[in-house]
C-alpha positions as CSV (number, residue, x, y, z in Angstrom):
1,X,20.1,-24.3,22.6
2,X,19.8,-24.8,19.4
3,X,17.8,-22.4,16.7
4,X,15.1,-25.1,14.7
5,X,15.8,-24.9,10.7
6,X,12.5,-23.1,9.6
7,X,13.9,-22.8,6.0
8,X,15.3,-25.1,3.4
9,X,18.7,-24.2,2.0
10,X,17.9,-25.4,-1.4
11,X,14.2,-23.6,-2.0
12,X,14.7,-21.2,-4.9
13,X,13.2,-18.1,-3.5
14,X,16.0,-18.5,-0.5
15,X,18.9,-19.4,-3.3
16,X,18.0,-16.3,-5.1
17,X,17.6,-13.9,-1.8
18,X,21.2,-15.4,-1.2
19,X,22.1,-14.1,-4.4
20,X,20.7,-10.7,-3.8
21,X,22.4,-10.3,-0.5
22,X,25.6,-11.4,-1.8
23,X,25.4,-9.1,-4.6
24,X,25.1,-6.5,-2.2
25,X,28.8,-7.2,-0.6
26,X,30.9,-4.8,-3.2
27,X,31.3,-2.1,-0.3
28,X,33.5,-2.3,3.0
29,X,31.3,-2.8,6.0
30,X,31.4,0.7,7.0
31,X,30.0,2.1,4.4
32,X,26.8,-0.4,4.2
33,X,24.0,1.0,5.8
34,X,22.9,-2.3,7.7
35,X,19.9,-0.8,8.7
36,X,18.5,0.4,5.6
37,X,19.4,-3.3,4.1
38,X,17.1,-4.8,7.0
39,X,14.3,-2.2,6.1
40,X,13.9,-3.6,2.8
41,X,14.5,-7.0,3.4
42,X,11.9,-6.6,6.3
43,X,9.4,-4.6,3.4
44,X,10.6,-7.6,0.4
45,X,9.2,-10.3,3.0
46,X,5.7,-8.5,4.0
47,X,4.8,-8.2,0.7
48,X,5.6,-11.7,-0.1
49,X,4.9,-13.9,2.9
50,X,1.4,-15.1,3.3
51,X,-0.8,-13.0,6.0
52,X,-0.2,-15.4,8.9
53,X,3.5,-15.1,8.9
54,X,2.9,-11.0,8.7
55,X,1.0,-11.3,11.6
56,X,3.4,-13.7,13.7
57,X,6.4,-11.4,12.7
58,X,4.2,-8.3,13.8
59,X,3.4,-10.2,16.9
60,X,7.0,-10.6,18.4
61,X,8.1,-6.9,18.1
């Protein structure tokens, strides 16, 4: 099954997180601390999604 496309690949704010992320690539895999990197991507996106989408994510876990 496939996954629906719920973003679009050219909207600025998802070009620039790309460039974040990718700017965050300079260390072996080892030494990245994934789950630190998912706490603050997790943080970046509650304060900037609108409430609705805060509640839906809060709603899955």
């Amino acid at each position: 099954m496939s996954h629906p496309v719920m973003f679009d690949a050219h909207d600025p704010d998802c070009l620039r997180l790309r460039d974040i992320c990718l700017a965050l690539g300079a260390s072996p895999p080892d030494r990245v601390d994934w789950s630190e990197i998912a706490e603050l991507v997790d943080a970046s996106y509650r304060l900037t999604a609108p409430a609705r989408l805060v509640k839906e994510l809060d709603s899955r876990a």
